[in-house]
C-alpha positions in Angstrom: 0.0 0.0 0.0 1.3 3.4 -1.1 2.0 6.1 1.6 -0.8 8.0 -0.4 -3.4 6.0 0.1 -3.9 6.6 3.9 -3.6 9.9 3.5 -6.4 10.0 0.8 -8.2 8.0 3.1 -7.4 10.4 6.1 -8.8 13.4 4.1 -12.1 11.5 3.1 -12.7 10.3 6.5 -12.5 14.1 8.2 -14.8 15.6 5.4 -17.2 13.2 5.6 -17.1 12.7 9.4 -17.6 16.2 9.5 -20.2 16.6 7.0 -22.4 14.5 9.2 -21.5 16.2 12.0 -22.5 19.4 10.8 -25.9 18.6 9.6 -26.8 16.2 12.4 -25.2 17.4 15.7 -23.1 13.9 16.7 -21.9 10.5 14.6 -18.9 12.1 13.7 -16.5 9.4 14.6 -19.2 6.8 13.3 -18.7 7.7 9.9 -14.7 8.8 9.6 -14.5 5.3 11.8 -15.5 3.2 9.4 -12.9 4.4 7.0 -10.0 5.4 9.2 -10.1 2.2 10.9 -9.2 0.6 7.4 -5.8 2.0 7.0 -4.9 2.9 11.2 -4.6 1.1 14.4 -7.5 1.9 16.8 -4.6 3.3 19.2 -3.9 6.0 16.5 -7.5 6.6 15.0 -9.3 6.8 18.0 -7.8 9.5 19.5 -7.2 11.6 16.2 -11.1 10.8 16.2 -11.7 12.3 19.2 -10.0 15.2 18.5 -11.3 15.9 15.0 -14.6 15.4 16.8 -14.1 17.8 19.1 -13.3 20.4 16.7 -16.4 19.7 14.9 -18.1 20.1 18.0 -17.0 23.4 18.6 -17.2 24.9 14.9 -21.0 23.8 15.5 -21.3 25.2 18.9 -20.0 28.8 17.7 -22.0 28.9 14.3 -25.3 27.6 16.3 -24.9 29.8 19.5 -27.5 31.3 19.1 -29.9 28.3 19.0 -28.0 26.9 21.9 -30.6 25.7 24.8 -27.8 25.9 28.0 -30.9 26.2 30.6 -32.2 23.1 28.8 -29.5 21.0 28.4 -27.8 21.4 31.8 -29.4 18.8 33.2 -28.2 16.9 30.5 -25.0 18.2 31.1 -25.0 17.3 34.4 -26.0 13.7 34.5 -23.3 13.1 31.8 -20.3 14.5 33.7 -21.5 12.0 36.7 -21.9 9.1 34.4 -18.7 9.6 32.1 -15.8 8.8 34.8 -18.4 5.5 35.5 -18.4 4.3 32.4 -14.3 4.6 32.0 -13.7 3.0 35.3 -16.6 -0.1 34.5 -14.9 -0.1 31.1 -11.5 -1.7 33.2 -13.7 -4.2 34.5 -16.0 -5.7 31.8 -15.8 -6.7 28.0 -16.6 -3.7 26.4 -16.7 -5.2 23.1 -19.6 -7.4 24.1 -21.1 -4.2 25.4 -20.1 -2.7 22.6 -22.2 -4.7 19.8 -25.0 -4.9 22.2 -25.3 -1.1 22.4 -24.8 -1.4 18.6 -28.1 -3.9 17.7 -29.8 -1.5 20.6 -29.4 1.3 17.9 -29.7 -0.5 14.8 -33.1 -1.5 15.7 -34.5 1.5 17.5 -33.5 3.5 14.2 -34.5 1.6 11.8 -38.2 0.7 13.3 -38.6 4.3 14.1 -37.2 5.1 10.0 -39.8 2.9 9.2 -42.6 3.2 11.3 -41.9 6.8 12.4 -45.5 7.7 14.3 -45.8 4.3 16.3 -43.5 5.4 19.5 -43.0 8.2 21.2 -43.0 9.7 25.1 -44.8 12.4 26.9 -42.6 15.9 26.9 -40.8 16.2 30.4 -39.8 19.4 31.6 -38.3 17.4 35.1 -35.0 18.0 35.2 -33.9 14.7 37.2 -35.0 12.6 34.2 -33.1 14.6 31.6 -30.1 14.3 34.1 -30.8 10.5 34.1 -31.0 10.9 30.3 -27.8 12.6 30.7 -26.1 9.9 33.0 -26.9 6.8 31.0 -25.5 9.1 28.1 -22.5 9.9 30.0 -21.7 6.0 31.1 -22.4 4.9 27.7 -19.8 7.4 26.1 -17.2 5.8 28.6 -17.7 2.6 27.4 -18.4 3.1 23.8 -17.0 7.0 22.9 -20.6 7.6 21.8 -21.9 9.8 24.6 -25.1 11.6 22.2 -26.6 8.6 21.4 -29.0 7.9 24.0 -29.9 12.0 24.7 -30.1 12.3 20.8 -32.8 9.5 21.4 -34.5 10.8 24.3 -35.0 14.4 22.1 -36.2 12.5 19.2 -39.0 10.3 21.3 -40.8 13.7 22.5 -40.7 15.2 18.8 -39.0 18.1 19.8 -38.2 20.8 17.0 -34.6 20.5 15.3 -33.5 23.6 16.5 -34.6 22.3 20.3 -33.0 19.1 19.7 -29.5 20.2 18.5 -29.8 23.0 20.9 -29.3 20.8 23.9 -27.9 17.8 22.7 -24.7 19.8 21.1 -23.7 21.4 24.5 -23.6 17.9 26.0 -21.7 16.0 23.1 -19.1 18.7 23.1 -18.2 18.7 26.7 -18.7 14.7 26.8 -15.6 14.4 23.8 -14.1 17.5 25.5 -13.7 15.5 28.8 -12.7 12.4 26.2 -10.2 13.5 24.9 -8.7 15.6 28.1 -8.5 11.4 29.7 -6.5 10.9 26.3 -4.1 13.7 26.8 -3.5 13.0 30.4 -2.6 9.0 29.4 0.2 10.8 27.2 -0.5 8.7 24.0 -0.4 11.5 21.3 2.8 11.7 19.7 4.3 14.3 16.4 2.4 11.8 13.6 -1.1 12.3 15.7 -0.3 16.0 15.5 0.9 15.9 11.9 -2.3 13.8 10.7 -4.3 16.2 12.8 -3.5 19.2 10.8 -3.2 17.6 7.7 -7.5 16.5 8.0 -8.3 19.4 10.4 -9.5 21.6 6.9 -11.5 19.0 5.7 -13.1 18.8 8.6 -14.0 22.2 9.2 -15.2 22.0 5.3 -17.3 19.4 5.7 -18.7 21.0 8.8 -19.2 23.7 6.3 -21.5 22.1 4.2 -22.9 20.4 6.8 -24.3 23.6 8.6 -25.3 24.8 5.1 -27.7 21.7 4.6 -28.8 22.1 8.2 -29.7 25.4 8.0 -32.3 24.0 4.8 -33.9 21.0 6.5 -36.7 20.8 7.9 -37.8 19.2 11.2 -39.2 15.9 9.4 -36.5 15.9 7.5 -33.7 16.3 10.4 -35.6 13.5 12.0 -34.4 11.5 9.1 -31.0 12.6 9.1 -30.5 11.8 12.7 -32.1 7.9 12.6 -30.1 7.3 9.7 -27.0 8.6 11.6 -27.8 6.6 14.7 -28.9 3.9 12.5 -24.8 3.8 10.5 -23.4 4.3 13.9 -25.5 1.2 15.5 -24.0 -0.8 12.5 -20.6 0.6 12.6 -20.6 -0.8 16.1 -21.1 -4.5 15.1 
């Protein structure tokens, strides 16, 4: 294999992964995942994941700011910060690539019924905050365990048919701090060498360009259709995870 190839495969991975990102709020290292991990070691990808994630994160956090729903999402926020050091430390003690794949059915299914039969399920609207915490906690464990902390809130939003601006408004917050504190456990372990930092840069403007266009679509959707985009994105992730 060339030295070219990878690199291709580098800047194909960002743009898309942040593409998705930017018109769906989250799945970004679902979809640059499934190529990245073709040409890296997990021990490399992963954490040039979680960093390209991250800036995602924060290029859609500064261009949606003023959609952001802070006094919604803290609870979120909250639970999650609570249930993200649990996850890590249950992740020393269990198989988490069991855990893993089951999480990964868990969202293949739940996206692709509700793709399918899109009226049949949903939950009353609760404005408690201790069950958006809990939401926020079971989000924050399984982000320790699986690096996909927005899947369950992103769920919870969808299941009381909030509007899109609602729905990226506080899952967004949460997601971002959730990698934030991710990636801050990665630089503390001291893994990240001059290649991560070298790869980094050479994806970090396609993934601010897919972010780009991302936003761009966004901004053109409307709710049904964001609904759509986000069960498909949860639906690729669930899959990406078997």
């Amino acid at each position: 294999m060339s030295g070219i190839e990878p690199l291709v495969a580098l800047v194909l991975a960002m743009f898309l992964g942040g593409f998705v990102s930017g018109i769906s709020g989250f799945a970004f290292s679902a979809i640059a995942g499934a190529i990245l991990l073709q040409f890296y070691v997990p021990t490399f990808a992963v954490p040039l994941m979680a960093a390209s994630a991250l800036v995602a994160q924060l290029y859609g956090l500064f261009n949606l700011r003023a959609s952001m729903e802070w006094r919604k999402g803290l609870p979120l926020i909250i639970g999650g910060v609570l249930g993200i050091p649990l996850g890590i430390f249950v992740l020393r003690s269990v198989d988490a690539h069991v855990f893993r794949i089951g999480f990964g059915i868990f969202l293949t299914v739940y996206a692709a019924y509700m793709l399918f039969w899109p009226e049949r399920f949903s939950v009353q609207r609760s404005e408690q905050n201790a069950v958006t915490a809990a939401v926020g906690f079971a989000g924050g464990f399984v982000g320790g365990l699986t690096a996909f902390p927005g899947a369950l809130p992103t769920i919870w939003c969808d299941l009381q048919h909030l509007p899109k601006d609602v729905k990226r408004g506080m899952t967004q917050p949460f997601i971002a701090l959730m990698q934030f504190m991710g990636f801050f456990l990665v630089l503390l372990h001291g893994d990240l060498t001059m290649d991560f930092a070298w790869k980094f840069l050479w994806g970090l403007p396609a993934v601010v360009a897919g972010c780009i266009l991302g936003l761009a679509l966004f901004g053109k959707v409307n709710d049904l259709m964001f609904r759509r985009v986000v069960l498909s994105a949860l639906l690729v992730s669930g899959v990406a995870m078997l």
